[in-house]
C-alpha positions in Angstrom: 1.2 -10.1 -32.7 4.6 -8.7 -31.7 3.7 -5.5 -33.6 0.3 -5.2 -31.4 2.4 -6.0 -28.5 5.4 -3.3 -29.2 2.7 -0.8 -30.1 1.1 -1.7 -26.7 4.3 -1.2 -24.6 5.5 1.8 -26.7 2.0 3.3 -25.9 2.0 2.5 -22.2 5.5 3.9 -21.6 4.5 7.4 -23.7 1.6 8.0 -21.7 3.6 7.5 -18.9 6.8 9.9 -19.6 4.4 12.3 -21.2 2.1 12.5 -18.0 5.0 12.5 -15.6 6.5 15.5 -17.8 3.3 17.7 -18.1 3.1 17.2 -13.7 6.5 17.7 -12.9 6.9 20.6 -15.3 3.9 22.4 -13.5 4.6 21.4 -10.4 8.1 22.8 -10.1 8.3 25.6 -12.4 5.2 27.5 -12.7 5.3 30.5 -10.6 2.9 30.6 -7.9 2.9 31.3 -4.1 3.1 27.8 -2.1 1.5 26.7 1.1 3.7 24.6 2.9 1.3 23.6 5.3 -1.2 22.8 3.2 0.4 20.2 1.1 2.6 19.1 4.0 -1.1 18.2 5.4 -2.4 16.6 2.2 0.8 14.2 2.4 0.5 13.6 6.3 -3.0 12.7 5.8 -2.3 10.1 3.3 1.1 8.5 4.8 -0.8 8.3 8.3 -3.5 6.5 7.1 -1.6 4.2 4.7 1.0 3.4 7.6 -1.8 2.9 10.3 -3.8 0.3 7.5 -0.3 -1.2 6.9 0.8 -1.5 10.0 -2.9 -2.9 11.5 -2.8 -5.9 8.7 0.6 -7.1 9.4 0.0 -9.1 12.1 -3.3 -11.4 10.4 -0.9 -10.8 6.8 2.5 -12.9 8.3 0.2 -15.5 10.3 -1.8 -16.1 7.6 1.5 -16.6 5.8 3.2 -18.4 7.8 0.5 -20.8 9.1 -1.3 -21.8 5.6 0.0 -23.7 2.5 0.8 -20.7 -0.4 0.2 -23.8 -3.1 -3.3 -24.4 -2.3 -4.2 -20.8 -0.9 -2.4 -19.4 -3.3 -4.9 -18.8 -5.9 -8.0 -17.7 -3.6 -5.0 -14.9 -2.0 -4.5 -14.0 -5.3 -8.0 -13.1 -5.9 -8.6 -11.7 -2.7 -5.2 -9.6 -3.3 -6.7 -8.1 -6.6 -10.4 -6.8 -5.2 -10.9 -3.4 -4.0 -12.0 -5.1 -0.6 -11.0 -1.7 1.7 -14.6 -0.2 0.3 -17.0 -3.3 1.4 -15.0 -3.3 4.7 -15.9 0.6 5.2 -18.9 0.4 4.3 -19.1 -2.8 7.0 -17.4 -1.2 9.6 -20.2 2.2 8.8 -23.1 0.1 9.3 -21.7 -1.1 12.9 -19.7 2.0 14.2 -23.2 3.6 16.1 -23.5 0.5 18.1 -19.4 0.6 18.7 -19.6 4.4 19.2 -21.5 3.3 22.0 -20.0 0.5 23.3 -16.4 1.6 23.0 -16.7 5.8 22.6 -15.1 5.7 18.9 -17.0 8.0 17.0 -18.6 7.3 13.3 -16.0 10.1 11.7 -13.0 9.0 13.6 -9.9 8.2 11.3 -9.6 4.6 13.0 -12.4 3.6 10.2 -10.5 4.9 7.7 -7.4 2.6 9.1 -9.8 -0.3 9.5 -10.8 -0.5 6.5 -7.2 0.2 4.5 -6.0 -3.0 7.1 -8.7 -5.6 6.0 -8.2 -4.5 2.1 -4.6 -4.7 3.0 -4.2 -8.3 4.6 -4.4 -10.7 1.7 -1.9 -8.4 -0.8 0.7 -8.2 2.3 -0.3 -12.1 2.6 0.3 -12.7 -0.7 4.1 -11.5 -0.3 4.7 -12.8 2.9 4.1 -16.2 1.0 6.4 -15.8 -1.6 9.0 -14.7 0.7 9.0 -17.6 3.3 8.5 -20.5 -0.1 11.7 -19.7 -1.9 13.3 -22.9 -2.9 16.8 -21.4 -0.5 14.4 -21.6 2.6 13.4 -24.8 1.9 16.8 -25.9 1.6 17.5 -24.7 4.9 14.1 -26.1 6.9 14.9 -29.7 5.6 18.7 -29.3 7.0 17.8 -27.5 10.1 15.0 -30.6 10.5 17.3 -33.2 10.1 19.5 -31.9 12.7 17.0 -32.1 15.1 16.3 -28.7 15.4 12.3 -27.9 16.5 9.6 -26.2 14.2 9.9 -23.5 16.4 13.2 -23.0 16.4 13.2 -23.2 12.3 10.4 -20.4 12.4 12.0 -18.0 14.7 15.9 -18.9 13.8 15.8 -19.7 10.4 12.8 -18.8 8.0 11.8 -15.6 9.6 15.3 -13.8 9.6 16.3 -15.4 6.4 13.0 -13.8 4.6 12.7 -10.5 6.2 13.9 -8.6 3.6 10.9 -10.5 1.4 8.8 -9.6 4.5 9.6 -6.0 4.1 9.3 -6.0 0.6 5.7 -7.2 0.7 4.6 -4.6 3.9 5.9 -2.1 1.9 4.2 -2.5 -1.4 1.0 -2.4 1.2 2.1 0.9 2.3 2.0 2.8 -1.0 -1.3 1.0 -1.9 -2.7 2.2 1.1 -1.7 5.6 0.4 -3.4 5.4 -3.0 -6.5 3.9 -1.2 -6.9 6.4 1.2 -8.7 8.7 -1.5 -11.3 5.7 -1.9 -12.1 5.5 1.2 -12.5 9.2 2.7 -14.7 9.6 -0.7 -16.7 7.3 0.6 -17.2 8.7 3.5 -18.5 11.9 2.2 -15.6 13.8 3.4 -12.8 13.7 5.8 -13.0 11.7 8.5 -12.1 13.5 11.8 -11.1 16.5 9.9 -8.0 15.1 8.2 -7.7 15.5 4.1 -5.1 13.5 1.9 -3.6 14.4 -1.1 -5.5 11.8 -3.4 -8.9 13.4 -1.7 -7.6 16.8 -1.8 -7.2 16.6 -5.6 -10.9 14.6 -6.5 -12.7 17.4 -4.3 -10.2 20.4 -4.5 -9.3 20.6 -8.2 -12.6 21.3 -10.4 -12.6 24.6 -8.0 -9.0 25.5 -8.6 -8.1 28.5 -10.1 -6.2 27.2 -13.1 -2.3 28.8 -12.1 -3.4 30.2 -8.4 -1.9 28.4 -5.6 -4.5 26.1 -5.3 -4.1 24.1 -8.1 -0.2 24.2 -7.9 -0.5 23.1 -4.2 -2.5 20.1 -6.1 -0.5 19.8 -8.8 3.0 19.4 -6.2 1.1 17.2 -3.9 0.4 15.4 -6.8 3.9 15.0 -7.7 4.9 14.1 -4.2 2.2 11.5 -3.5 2.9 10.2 -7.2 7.2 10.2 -6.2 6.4 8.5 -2.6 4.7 5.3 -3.5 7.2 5.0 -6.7 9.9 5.5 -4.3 8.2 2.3 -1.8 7.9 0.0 -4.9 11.0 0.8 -5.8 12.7 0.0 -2.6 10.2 -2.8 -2.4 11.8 -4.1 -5.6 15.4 -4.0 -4.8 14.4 -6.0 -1.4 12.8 -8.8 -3.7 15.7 -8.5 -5.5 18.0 -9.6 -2.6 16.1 -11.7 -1.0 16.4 -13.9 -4.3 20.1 -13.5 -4.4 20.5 -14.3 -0.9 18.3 -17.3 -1.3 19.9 -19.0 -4.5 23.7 -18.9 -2.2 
């Protein structure tokens, strides 16, 4: 078993370096003439999208966490947090937008969909960390103390929990933020297209790439937005981690 399970990790961790290797060696040093623009675009496309999603799911994310019990929703978030539910919500939000076109003059290709959908696939992983965040054993500490001095619910919500988790908080809105800038290729794909004429990288590279000229600047715009996209949401889990990280340390004191 701990063979199967070394040759497992080795294998995961090769693919990885060799993959990252092979992309980063193309992308920076194969000669080729660059469009700035273009894969400036590609990245703007994405990071707008993922932020708007993000940003649109926090406020249902941090009520649901702080006004439900994580041990016995805990398991249904989890489950929720693991299906691809930005897809079923596009394809919801599809079948309604001619009557809201009318209604409210947003039209069917408008990027708000895209957003829309990102948000309600978004709310229960944000959820999810939220929870974690605001139920460290530290905070709990702290609520029981600031309750037996008297001091109100609210004033334990607003004074106490929410400032003491925020980095937690953060941690958990910004793991949303790079899935949503992974997601944002899902969605636009199933939309046939772009939606108000605005590409991302992840799209660019599933439509773009089987009609690249292998070396022309096509494919090495691909390849570097591919990097960058690929560096971006790293860099967000990353910092997400470290924030986790410190939020545990501060907790434990």
């Amino acid at each position: 078993m701990a063979v199967v399970l070394w040759i497992g990790g080795a294998g995961v961790l090769s693919a990885m370096a060799v993959s990252l290797a092979w992309l980063g060696f193309h992308a920076l040093f194969d000669a080729g003439i660059a469009v700035p623009g273009r894969i400036a675009g590609w990245m703007g496309g994405s990071i707008f999208l993922g932020m708007g999603g993000a940003l649109l799911a926090f406020p249902l994310a941090i009520a649901g966490a702080l006004w439900t019990d994580p041990v016995r929703t805990g398991p249904l978030v989890r489950l929720c947090s693991a299906l691809p539910l930005s897809v079923p919500a596009f394809l919801v939000a599809m079948r309604f937008a001619p009557w809201l076109e009318s209604l409210v003059g947003v039209p069917t290709r408008h990027p708000g969909w895209a957003v829309f959908a990102l948000a309600w696939g978004g709310i229960a992983p944000q959820w999810l960390g939220f929870s974690r965040a605001l139920a460290l054993p530290g905070l709990g500490r702290w609520r029981e103390a600031a309750l037996a001095l008297g001091i109100p619910e609210r004033g334990i919500l607003t004074g106490i929990a929410l400032p003491a988790a925020r980095r937690g908080i953060l941690a958990g809105w910004m793991r949303s933020f790079a899935r949503n800038c992974g997601e944002t290729m899902v969605i636009l794909l199933v939309a046939g297209g772009t939606i108000g004429g605005r590409w991302t990288a992840g799209e660019a590279l599933v439509i773009e790439l089987p009609k690249a000229e292998l070396g022309g600047s096509l494919w090495l715009d691909l390849l570097r937005a591919a990097l960058l996209l690929g560096t971006w949401t790293v860099l967000l889990q990353l910092g997400a981690a470290l924030l986790d990280r410190s939020q545990s340390r501060a907790a434990v004191q």
